[in-house]
N, C-alpha and C positions, 0 to 999 in steps of 0.2 A: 560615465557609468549610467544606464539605464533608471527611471525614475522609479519607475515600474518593480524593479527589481528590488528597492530599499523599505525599508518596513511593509511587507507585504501585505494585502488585506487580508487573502489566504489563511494568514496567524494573527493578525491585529484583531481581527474583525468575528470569529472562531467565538463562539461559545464555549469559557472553562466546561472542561471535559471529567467528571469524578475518575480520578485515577485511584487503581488499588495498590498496595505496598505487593505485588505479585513477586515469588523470590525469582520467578523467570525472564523478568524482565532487570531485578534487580544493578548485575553489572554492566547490563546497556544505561542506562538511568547515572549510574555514577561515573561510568566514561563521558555521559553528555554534562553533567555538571562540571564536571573534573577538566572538560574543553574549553565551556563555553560561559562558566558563573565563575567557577575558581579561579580559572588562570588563563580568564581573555584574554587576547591581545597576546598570546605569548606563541605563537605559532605553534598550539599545538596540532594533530590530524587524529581524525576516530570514526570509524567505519563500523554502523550500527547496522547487523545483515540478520534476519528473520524472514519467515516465511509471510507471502501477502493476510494482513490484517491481526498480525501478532503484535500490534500497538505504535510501529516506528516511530511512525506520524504524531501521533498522539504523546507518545514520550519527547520528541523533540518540539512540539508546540508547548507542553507544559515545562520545559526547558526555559523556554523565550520569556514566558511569561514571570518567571524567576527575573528577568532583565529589568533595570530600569529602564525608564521611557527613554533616555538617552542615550541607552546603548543600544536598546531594543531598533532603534533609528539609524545604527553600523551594522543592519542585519544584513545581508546579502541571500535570498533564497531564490531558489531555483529550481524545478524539476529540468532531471536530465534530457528530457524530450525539447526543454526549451533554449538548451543549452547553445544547438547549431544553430539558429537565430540570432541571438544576441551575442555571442563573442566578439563577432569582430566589434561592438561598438566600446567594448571597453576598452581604457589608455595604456598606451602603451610604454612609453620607457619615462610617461608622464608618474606614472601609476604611485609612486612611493610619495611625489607629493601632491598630490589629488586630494583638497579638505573631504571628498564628497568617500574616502577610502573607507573601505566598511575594517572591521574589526573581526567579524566573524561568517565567512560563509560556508553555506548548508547545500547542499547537493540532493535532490530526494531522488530515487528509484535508476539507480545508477545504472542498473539491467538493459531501459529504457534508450540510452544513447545510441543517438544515431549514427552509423558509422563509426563504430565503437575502436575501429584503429587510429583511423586517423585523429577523428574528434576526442579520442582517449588522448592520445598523443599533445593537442594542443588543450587537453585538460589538465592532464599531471603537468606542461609548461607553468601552467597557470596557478596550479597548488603552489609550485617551489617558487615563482614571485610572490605569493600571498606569506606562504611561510617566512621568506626569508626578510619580509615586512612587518613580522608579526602577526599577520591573519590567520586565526584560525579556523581549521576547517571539518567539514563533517561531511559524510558521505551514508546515506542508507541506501539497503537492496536487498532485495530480498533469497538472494545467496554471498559466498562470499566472492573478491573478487576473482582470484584464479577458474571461479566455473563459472563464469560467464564469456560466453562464447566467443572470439575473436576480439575479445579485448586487449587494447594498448596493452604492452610489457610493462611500458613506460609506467603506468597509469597505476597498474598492478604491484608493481614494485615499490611506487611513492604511496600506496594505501597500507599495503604489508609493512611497511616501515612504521605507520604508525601505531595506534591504538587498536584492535578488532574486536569487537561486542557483541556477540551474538544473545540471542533471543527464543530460549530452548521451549519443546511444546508444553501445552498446558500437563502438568500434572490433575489428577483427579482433587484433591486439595482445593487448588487454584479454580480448579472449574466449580463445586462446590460455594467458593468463594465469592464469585463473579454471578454466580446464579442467584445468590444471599442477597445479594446490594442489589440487582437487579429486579428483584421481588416488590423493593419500595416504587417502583413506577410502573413495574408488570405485571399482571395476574398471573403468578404462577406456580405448581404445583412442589410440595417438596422437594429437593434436589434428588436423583436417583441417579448413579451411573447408567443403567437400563434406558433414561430417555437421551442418550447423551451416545451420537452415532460415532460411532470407531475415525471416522475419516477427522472428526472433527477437533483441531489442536492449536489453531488461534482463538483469540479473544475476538476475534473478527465474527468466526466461524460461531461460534457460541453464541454471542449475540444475534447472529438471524435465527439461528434452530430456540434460541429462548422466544425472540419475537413473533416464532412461526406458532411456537404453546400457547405464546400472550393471543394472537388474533383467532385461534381455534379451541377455546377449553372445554369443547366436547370431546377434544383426544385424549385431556388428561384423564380422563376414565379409562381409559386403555393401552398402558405405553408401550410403544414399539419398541421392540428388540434391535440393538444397534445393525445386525445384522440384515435388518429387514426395508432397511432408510437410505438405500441407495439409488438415487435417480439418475435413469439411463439418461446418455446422451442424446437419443433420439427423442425421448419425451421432450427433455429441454429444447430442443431445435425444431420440433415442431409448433410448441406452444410461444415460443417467440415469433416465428417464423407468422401464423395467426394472428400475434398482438400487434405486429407489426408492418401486417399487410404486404409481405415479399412471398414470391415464391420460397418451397423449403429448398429444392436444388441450386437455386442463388446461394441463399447462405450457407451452404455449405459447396458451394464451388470453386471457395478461394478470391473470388472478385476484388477486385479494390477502388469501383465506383464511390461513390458517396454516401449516397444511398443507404450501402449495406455495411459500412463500417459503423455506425451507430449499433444495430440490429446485432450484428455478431460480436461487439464487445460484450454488449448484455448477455447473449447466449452463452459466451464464454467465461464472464463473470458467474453467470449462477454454475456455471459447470464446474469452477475450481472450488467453490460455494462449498455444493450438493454433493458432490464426488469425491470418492477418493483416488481417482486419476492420475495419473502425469500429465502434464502440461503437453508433451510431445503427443502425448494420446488425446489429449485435447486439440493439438493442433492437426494433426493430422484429420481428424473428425470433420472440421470446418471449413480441410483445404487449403490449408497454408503451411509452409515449408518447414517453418521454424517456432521452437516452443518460444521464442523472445517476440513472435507476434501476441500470442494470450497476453504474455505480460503489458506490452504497447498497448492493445485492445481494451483489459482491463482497466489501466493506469488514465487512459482516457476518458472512460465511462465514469471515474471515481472522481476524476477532474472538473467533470461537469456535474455532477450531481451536488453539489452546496448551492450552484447557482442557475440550478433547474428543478423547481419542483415535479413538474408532469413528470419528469425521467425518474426523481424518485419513486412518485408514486405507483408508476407502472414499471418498475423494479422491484415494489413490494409488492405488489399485485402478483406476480408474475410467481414470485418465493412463494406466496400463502397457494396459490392456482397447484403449484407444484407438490408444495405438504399435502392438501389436498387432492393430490391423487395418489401418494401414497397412503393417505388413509383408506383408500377407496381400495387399493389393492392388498391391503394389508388386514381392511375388517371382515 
């Protein structure tokens, strides 16, 4: 088993996160407990699906952390992009007595998978060893699995079978809530539904439009109408396409140099952001065939950002540039 792959730094290493009792994220939270703290080791499976940045991650890292340090050490994590790499190096009919055998593994953004038939196929093999070993297993994505495109039956079949969790949008309450506790580290104005843009229904999503108030509180003098806080796709693809020194017809050509994969996750990031869009309308905008490229693109950019600050920072840059012009076209 890969070394790499056992107590990841990913979660060991993560800053505890303040998490809120949200009742929307409630039955995802107590299917991860109910897997992975109740009744490890019992082969249970649970498929936590939410839309990107409605907490998965963050629910399942504050999961781990519930572990002791010696369980936490039978963790098995993995995003699903990493998956066709390292397969083949796990054991094989060694695998039931392996000391090095985890107890629980965690599958992230299962959308992500590459070759989603085949490598479905030799993933759901690998659930029903793990289950029939007692590992349990977990899976998030950010739909569930039957609508993701050209996924193993297989794979589909052995997730339906188990547990399914979803992760419904923010009520007004909730948002409220989250705007409350975020007030203790950001300057920010009374909550109103008024500053609070219609597209906007993760805890993801809410936290940058809070951070966009926190870095401009000359707008809380004037709050936009949710109807008025739409950022075209053109703005966004111009103004990265400038941050980043490409032409704007590259990034939006579809290309798959090097280059320009960095540039268009970001463009594509603040689009599912900023917008209220579809993903296919997103992807069609940029040039690429398939709405499961945004989500790769995304999931990439999100990958690197713990362990790149310039990326963060000219990530934020780029968010406040953007609020920033709708105020400009708004005052």
């Amino acid at each position: 088993m890969p070394d790499a792959w056992l107590n990841p730094t990913r979660t060991s290493s993560a800053a505890p996160e303040k998490l809120l009792a949200l009742p929307e994220q409630e039955f995802a939270g107590w299917a991860l407990h109910r897997c992975a703290v109740a009744n490890l080791g019992t082969g249970l499976a649970v498929t936590i699906h939410g839309e990107p940045g409605s907490g998965k991650s963050a629910l399942v890292r504050n999961m781990l952390r519930q572990l002791s340090p010696e369980r936490r050490r039978k963790v098995l994590l993995f995003s699903a992009t990493q998956w066709t790499n390292h397969a083949d190096d796990l054991p094989g009919d060694e695998f039931a007595m392996d000391p090095q055998k985890p107890s629980l593994v965690i599958c992230e953004d299962l959308a992500t998978l590459p070759e989603p038939k085949s490598e479905g196929d030799r993933l759901a093999a690998w659930i029903d060893r793990w289950r029939a070993n007692g590992v349990s297993f977990i899976a998030t994505t950010d739909r569930l699995p039957s609508e993701i495109p050209d996924l193993s039956r297989r794979l589909i079949n052995r997730l339906q079978g188990g547990l399914l969790a979803g992760i419904r949008p923010l009520s007004g309450a909730s948002q409220q809530q989250l705007w409350q506790s975020w007030s203790t580290e950001l300057t920010l104005p009374a909550f109103s539904p008024d500053r609070v843009p219609a597209a906007v229904a993760t805890v993801g999503q809410l936290r940058t439009w809070a951070t966009s108030w926190h870095s401009q509180p000359e707008r809380n003098q004037t709050p936009l109408r949710s109807d008025e806080l739409d950022v075209s796709l053109e703005t966004i693809a111009q103004l990265v396409a400038v941050e980043c020194g490409i032409p704007l017809d590259l990034l939006l050509a579809g290309g798959r140099s090097q280059q320009l994969r960095i540039p268009r996750g970001i463009a594509m990031l603040l689009a599912r952001e900023l917008t209220p869009l579809a993903l296919t309308t997103i992807s069609r905008y940029f040039g690429c065939r398939s709405h499961t490229t945004v989500v790769r693109s995304c999931a990439r950019v999100e990958q690197l950002m713990p362990n790149d600050p310039p990326l963060r920072q000219q990530l934020q840059s780029l968010r406040t540039r953007l609020c920033q012009t709708l105020s400009a076209d708004c005052g």
